[in-house]
N, C-alpha and C positions, 0 to 999 in steps of 0.2 A: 785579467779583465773579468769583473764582476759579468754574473748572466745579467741580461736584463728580464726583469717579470711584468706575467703579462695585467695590462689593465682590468679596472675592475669590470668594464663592458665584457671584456673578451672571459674573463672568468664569468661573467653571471651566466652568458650563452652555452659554454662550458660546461655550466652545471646544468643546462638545462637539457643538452645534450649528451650526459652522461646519464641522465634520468629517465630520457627517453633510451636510450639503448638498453639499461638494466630493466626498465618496462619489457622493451620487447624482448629480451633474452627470459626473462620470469614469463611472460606469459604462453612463448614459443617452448618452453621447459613444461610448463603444466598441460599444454596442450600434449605432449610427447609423452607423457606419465602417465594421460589421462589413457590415451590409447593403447600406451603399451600392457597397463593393468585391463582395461577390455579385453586387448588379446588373451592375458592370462587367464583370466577368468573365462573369456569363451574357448581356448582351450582345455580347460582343467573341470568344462561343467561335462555331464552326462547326460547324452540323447536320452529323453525320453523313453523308456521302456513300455509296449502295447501288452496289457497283461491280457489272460482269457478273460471273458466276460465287460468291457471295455465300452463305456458309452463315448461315443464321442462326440462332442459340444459345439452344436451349429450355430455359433451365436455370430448375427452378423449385421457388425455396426457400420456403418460409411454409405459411402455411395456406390453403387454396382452400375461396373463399370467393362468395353471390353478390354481395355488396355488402359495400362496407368499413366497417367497426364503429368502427375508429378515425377522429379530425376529419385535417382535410388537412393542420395544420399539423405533426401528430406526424408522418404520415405524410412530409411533406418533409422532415422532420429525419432522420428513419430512412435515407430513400435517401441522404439526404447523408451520413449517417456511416458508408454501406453496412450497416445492421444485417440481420442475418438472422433477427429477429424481427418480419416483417412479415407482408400477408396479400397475399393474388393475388385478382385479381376475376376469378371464371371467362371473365364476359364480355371483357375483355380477352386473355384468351391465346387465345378463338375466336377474336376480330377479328385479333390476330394473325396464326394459321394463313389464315386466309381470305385477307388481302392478300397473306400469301406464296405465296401457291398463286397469283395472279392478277399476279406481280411477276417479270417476266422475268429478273431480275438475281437473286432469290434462287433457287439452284442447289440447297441440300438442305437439312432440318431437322436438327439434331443434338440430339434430345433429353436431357436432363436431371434426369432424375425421383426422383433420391435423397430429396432434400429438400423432397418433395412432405408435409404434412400436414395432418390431419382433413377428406381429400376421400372421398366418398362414391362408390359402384359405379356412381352415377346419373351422378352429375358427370363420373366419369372416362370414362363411356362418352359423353361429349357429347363432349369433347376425341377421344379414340379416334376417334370418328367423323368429327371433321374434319382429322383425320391422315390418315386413310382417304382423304379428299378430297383434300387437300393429294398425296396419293400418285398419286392416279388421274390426275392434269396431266401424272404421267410422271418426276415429281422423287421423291426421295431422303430417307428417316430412316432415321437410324444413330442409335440409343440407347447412348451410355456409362453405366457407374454405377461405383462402386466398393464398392456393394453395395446389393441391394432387399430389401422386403418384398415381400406379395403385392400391395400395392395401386397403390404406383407401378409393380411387375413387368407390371401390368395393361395401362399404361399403354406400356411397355417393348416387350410383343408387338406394338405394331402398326408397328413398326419394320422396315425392310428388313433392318438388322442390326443383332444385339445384341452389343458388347463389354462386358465384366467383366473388371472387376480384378482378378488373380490370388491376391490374399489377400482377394477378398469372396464375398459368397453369395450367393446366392435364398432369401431365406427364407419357402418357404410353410407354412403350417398350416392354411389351412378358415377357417372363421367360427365366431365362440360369440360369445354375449352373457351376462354375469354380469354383478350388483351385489348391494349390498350389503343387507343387510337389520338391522333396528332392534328387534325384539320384544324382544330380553331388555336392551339396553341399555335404551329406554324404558320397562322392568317395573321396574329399578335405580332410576332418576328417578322412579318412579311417574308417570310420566306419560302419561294414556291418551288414546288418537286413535282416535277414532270414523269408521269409515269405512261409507258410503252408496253404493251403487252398484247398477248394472244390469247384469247381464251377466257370465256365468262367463270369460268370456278377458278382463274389465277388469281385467289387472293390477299397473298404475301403482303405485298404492297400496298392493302386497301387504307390501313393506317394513318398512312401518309398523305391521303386525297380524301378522308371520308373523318365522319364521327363515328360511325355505328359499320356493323356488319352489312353488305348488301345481301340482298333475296339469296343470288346463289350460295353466295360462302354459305351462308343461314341452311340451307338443302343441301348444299354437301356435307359440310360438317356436322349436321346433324345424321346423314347417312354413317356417316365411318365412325362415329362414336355410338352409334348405336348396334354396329357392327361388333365391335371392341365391348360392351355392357354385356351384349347378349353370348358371346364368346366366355366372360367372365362369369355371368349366373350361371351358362351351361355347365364348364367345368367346373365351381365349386359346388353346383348342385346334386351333378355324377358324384361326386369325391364324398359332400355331408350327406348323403340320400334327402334331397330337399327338391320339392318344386321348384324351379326357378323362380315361377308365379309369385311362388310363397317367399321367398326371400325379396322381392320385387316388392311384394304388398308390405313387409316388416317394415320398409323404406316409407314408403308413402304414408302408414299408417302410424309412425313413431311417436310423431308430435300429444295422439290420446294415450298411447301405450305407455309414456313415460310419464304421465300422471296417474295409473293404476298401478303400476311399480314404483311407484314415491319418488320419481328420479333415479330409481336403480339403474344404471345401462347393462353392467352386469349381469342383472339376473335375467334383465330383458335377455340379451343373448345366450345364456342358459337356456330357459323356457323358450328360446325359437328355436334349439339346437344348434347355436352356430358352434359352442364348444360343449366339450362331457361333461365338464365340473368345475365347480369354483377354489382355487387352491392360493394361499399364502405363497410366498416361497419358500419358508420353512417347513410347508405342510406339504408342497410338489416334491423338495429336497426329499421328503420319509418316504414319497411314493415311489420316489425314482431307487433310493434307496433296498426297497421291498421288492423292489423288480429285478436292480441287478446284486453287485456287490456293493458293503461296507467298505468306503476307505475310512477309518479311523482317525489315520494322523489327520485328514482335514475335516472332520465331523463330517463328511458326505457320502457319495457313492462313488464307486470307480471309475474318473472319466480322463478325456485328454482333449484337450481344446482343436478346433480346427486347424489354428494354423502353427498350433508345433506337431502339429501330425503331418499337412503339406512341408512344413521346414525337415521332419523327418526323411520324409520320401526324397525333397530334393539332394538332403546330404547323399544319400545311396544309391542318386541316377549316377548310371554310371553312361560312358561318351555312348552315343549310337550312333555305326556307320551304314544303318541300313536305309533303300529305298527311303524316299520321305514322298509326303502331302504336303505341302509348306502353304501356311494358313496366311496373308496379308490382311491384317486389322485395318477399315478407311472409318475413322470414328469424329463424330463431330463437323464442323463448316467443314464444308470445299473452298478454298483462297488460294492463291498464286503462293509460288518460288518453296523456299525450305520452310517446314513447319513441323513443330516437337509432336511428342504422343497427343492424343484429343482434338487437333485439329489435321485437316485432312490437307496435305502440300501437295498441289498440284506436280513439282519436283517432289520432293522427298518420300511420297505415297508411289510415284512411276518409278521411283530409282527401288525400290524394295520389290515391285513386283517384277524391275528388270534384271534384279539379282536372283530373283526365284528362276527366271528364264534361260540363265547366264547357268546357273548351277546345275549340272549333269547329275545328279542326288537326287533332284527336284524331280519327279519325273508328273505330278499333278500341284495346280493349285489351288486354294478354297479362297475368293476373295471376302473378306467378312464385311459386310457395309453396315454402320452404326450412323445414319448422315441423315440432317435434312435435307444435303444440298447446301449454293450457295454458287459460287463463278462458273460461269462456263466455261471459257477455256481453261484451267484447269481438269476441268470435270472431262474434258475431252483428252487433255494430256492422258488422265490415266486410262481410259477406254481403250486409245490406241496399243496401250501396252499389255491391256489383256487381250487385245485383236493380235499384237505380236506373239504372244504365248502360244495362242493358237496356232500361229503359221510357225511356230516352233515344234509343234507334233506335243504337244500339252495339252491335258484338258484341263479345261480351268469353268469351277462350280462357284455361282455366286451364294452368299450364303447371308440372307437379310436376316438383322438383329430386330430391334424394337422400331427404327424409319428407317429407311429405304427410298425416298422420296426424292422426288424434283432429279438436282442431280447427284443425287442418293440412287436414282433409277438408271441416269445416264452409265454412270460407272458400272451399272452390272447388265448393261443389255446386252452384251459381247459374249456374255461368259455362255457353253456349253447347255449349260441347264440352272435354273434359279428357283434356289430355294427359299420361302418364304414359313412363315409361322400363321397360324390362324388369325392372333392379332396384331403381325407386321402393319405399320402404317407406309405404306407406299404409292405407285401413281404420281400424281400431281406433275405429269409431262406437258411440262409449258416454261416459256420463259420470257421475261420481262426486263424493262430497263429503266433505271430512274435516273434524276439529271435535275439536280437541284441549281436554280438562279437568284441571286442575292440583292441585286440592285435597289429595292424598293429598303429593304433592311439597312441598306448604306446610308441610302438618303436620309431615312430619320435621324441616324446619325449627323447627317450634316456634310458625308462621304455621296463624292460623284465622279460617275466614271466616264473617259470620255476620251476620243483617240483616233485613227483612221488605220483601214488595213488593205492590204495590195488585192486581195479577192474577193468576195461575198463571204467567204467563209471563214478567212484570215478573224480570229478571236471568235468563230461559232460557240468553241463550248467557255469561253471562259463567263464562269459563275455570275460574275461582278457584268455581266449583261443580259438583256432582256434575251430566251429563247427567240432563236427567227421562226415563223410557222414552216418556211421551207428546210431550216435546218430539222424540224422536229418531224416535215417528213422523210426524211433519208433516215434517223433515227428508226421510225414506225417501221418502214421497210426490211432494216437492217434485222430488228426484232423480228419481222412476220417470215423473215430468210430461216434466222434461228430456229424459229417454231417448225418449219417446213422440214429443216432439216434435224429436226427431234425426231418429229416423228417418223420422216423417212427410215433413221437408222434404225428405229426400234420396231416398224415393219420390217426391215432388211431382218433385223435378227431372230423376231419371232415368227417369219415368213407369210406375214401377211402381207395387205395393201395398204397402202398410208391413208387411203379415208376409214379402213376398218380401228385404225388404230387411232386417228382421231376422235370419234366416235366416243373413246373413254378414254380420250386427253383432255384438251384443251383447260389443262389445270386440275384437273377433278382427283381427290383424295382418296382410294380405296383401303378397305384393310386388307392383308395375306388373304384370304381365304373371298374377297371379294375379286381382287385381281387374279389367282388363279379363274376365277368362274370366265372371267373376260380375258383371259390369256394373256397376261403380264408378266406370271411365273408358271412354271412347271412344277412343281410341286408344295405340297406343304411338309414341313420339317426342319428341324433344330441343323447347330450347327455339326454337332455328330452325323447324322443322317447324310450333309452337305458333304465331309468329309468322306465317310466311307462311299458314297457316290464317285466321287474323284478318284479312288483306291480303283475302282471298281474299274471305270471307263481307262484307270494308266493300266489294267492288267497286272495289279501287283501280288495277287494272292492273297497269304495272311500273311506273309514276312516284310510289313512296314511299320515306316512308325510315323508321325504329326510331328509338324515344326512348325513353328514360329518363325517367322523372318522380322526382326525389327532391331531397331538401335539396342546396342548390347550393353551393359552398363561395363565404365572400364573398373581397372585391377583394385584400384581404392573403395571405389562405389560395392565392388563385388565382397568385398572385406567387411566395410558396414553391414550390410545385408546378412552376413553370414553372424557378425556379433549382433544385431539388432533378435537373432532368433537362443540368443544365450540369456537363461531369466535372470541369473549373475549379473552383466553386464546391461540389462533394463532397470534391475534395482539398482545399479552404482549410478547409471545413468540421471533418474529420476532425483537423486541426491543432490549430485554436482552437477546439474544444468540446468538453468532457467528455462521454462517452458515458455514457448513463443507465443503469444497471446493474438488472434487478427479480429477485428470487426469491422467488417467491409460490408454495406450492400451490393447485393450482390443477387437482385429479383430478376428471373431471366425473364420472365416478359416483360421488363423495362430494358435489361440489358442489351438484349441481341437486336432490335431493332436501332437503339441508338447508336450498336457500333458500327449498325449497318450504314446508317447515316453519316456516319465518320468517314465510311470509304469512298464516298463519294464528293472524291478529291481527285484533284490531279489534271483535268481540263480534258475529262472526255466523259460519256456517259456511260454507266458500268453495267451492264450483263447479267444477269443472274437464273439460274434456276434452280429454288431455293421455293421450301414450303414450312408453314407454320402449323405446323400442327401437333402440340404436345397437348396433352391431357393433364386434366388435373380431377 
C-alpha cells in the first residue's frame, strides 16, 4: 500500500512552519554566541590598572539621580553601546571622590560637568562638598567645560582651575519657576475640577482653577527661590573670591556687556573671573599633560575614567558582615500599592524600610527622601514604618535630597532627627483634594446622564454628574481633618503645638536652611553627615559599614552589569547591536500635572499632599 502524500495546503503551511522554527533556532543560536563571546571577552580583558600619578576623569553625562529608575539590564546595554542617555547615582560619584581622595595613585580630579542633568542645588552641594574633601588631602581639580549653565557652573567653582573653551560661555540667569496653567483650556472641555484644600500657599492645584499664579504662590515662591539664588551666589562666591553683588550685577548687566565684547560670552566670563583661562581641548589636553604624566599610547595624560575606577572598587568589595546603617532611598511621586526605583510605593517603599526593621545587622536607619509628595495614604503607610523602627529600639535619621516637600515631609517627620541641606526645597505641609465632573463635556457631545439612587449620595462621586454642594461639603471637611491631622503629627514629632506649627504650614515652601530657622529640621547636612549621625545615636563605634536596602538585580541582570564594565565587550557590543533610538516628549511641567489629572479616576476624590516646586 502506497503512502499517501500530503497536499499542497498542508505542504505550503509546512514550509512555512519549518521557516519559522529554523528562524527561531538561527536567531536563539546568535543570541547564545553573542553572549557566550561577551563572557569571553569580559573574562579574558584586564582590570584597569591605577598607576602613581593617575588623573581621574570626572566626566559626568546623564541625569543625577538618587537611585536608578531604569532595571540593570537596560542599563548594561546603554554602557555597552556608550549611550549618553543614561542616569548617575549620586551615591556612586561620592564613593568615587571619597576613594580618590584616600588613593595614593590618584594625583588630581579633572572634572566634567557639561553634561550634568536634572541635579538639584541640594545634590550638587553634596558632591561640591566632597570635592572640597578630596581637595583638602592636598590633590588637584581642574574643571574643563566647553560650556555651563549655572548648575553644573556650581559644581565647576570648587575647582582649583577652571578652563573654558574659547567659543563657550557661562551661562547664568538666577532661578524662576513657571508652569503652565489649565482654566480656560478646561472651561473649552467643559470640564470642571473641584478643588479642596487648606491653606493660602497650597498651590499645587492652582492650575487647574486659575490662569495665572495667585498673590500668595507669587510671595512664597518667590521667598524660597530667593532662598535657593542667594545660597548659590554665597557659595560660589566663597569658592571664585567674588562678591556675590558682583556676580548678581554680571547678570543684570549682560545684555551692554555683550556688546563691548563683540558677543564674546567667553571672554565675558574670563574678564568676570568666573573661570582662569580660555583653553581648546587640545590646548587643556597639554596642560593637563605638563601637570601630570604622559600617556603616549593615547597622545594624552595618565588618566582612568570614573566609572571603570567605581567598576574597579566594585569587583574587589568583598562580602561585609559587619554592623550596618541601612540607607532606604523614597525618590520621586508618593502613589499607592508596588512601585519600581523613582517612584515612591506606598507598599514597596514600607516593605524595604520593614525589612531594614526585620534585619538584626540593621542596627540604624537613614531614610533618604528625594519627593515632592503626592497621595496620602501612602505617605502615611510609610511613616508608620518609620514610627515602627523606632518602637524597634532603632534610630532612624531622615536625610532630605534636593525636595523634601508636602509628603516628602510627611515621610520624614518620625524619624529621630532631619537632616536637611541649605538648599533642600521642603515645607509645603498642607493637603488638598481635587474631583473632576464631566457632564457639561458629555452633553456637547450629545451624551446625557441620567438614572435614580437609593440615598442622596448613591452616584455622589461619579464624574458624569454634577458635584452636589452637600457632597463637596463632606469633601471640604474631610480635607480640613487631613490638614489638622498634618500638622498635629508634625507638632507631635517636633514637640510643639499645632498652631506653632501652623504658622509655617498651611502650604508654604521653605528651603533647608529656612526650615531649620522655623524648626522643620534639626540640622543642616548631606547625606554622609545623616549617616554617621545614625552610627552615632546605634552606638556603633568605627566597626560599621552603609547599606543600601533595595531591589537587587537577579543572577542574569548581575552578569550584564559585570560585562557592560569589559571595554572588549562595549566595543563587540557597539558592532553587533542596533542602538535604540526614543523621541518622546517628555516636558515635566506639562507632564506631571496631566498625569495627575489621569488619576483622578475611579469615582471618589483623591487626596494629595504633593508640592510643585522645581526650578529652572
Amino acid at each position: 500500500m502506497t503512502e499517501r502524500k500530503p497536499g499542497p495546503v498542508r505542504r505550503f503551511f509546512g514550509a512555512i512552519w519549518d521557516a519559522i522554527n529554523f528562524t527561531r533556532r538561527l536567531v536563539f543560536n546568535l543570541i547564545f554566541l553573542f553572549v557566550l563571546v561577551v563572557f569571553l571577552i569580559g573574562l579574558s580583558a584586564k582590570a584597569p590598572v591605577i598607576e602613581p600619578r593617575t588623573a581621574l576623569v570626572l566626566e559626568l553625562k546623564g541625569e543625577l539621580v538618587e537611585q536608578y529608575r531604569t532595571d540593570a539590564g537596560s542599563r548594561a546595554l546603554e554602557r555597552m553601546l556608550g549611550s549618553t542617555a543614561n542616569e548617575i547615582q549620586l551615591r556612586d560619584v561620592l564613593d568615587v571622590i571619597r576613594r580618590a581622595g584616600n588613593d595614593a595613585n590618584i594625583e588630581r580630579i579633572v572634572l566634567q560637568p557639561d553634561g550634568l542633568r536634572g541635579a538639584g542645588l541640594a545634590s550638587l552641594a553634596e558632591i561640591g562638598a566632597a570635592l572640597e574633601r578630596f581637595r583638602s588631602t592636598g590633590k588637584e581639580v581642574v574643571a574643563l567645560s566647553d560650556g555651563m549653565t549655572q548648575m553644573p557652573y556650581f559644581l565647576a567653582a570648587h575647582a582649583d582651575q577652571i578652563l573654558l573653551h574659547p567659543d563657550g560661555a557661562v551661562l547664568l540667569n538666577g532661578f524662576a519657576s513657571y508652569r503652565f496653567y489649565y482654566k480656560d483650556l478646561l472651561e473649552k472641555l467643559a470640564v470642571k475640577v473641584h478643588l479642596f484644600r487648606v491653606g493660602e500657599f497650597k498651590s499645587a492645584a492652582e492650575p487647574y482653577i486659575r490662569n495665572d499664579a495667585s498673590s500668595e504662590a507669587r510671595e512664597a515662591d518667590l521667598f524660597w527661590l530667593d532662598g535657593l539664588w542667594q545660597t548659590w551666589l554665597g557659595d560660589v562666591g566663597s569658592r571664585r573670591k567674588l562678591e556675590p553683588r558682583a556676580i548678581q550685577n554680571g547678570i543684570e548687566i549682560l545684555p551692554e556687556a555683550i556688546d563691548d565684547a563683540q558677543g564674546d560670552l567667553a571672554k565675558i566670563a574670563l574678564t568676570s573671573h568666573l573661570v582662569d583661562q580660555l583653553a581648546t581641548r587640545d590646548q587643556a589636553r597639554e596642560i593637563l599633560i605638563a601637570k601630570g604624566v604622559p600617556d603616549k599610547a593615547k597622545h594624552s595624560f595618565r588618566q582612568v575614567h570614573w566609572h571603570d575606577y567605581h567598576a574597579l572598587a566594585r569587583s574587589s568589595a568583598l562580602p561585609d558582615l559587619r554592623a550596618s546603617v541601612a540607607v532606604v532611598v523614597a525618590e520621586g511621586d508618593i502613589v499607592s500599592g508596588e512601585q519600581s526605583a523613582g517612584t515612591v510605593g506606598g507598599e514597596s517603599t514600607a516593605a524595604l524600610l520593614r525589612e531594614a526593621r526585620e534585619d538584626d545587622n540593621v542596627k540604624a536607619v537613614v531614610l533618604r527622601v528625594n519627593s515632592p509628595g503626592g497621595e496620602v495614604f501612602p505617605s502615611e503607610q510609610i511613616r508608620r514604618e518609620v514610627e515602627l523602627i523606632k518602637q524597634a529600639g532603632k534610630p532612624v535619621i531622615a536625610s532630605m535630597g534636593d525636595v523634601a516637600a508636602s509628603g516628602g515631609y510627611w515621610i520624614s517627620m518620625d524619624a529621630d532627627e532631619i537632616f536637611a541641606q541649605p538648599a533642600t526645597i521642603t515645607g509645603s505641609i498642607g493637603i488638598y483634594g481635587l474631583f473632576v465632573t464631566i457632564p457639561e463635556t458629555l452633553e456637547k457631545i450629545g451624551v446625557h446622564t441620567d438614572g435614580v439612587g437609593t440615598t442622596p449620595l448613591a452616584g455622589a462621586f461619579d464624574m458624569r454628574l454634577p458635584l452636589d454642594p452637600s457632597v463637596a461639603k463632606v469633601i471640604q471637611s474631610v480635607i480640613n481633618k487631613g490638614y489638622r491631622d498634618f500638622i498635629g503629627r508634625v507638632a507631635a514629632a517636633r514637640g510643639k503645638q499645632a498652631a506653632e506649627i501652623d504658622q509655617v504650614a498651611r502650604g508654604r515652601v521653605w528651603t533647608g536652611r529656612q526650615a531649620l530657622e522655623r524648626g522643620l529640621v534639626d540640622k543642616l547636612g548631606g547625606l554622609d553627615a545623616a549617616i554617621a549621625a545614625a552610627a552615632e545615636r546605634a552606638k556603633l563605634g568605627a566597626d560599621w559599614q552603609t547599606r543600601y536596602i533595595e531591589k537587587t538585580p537577579g543572577a542574569f541582570e548581575q552578569f550584564l552589569l559585570g560585562m557592560s564594565d569589559s571595554a572588549g565587550a562595549r566595543a563587540l557590543a557597539k558592532i553587533e547591536l542596533l542602538r535604540p533610538e526614543a523621541a518622546l516628549l517628555d516636558d515635566p511641567d506639562l507632564q506631571r500635572p496631566l498625569r495627575m489629572l489621569r488619576t483622578l479616576q475611579g469615582g471618589k476624590p483623591n487626596v494629595f499632599a504633593y508640592c510643585f516646586c522645581e526650578i529652572r
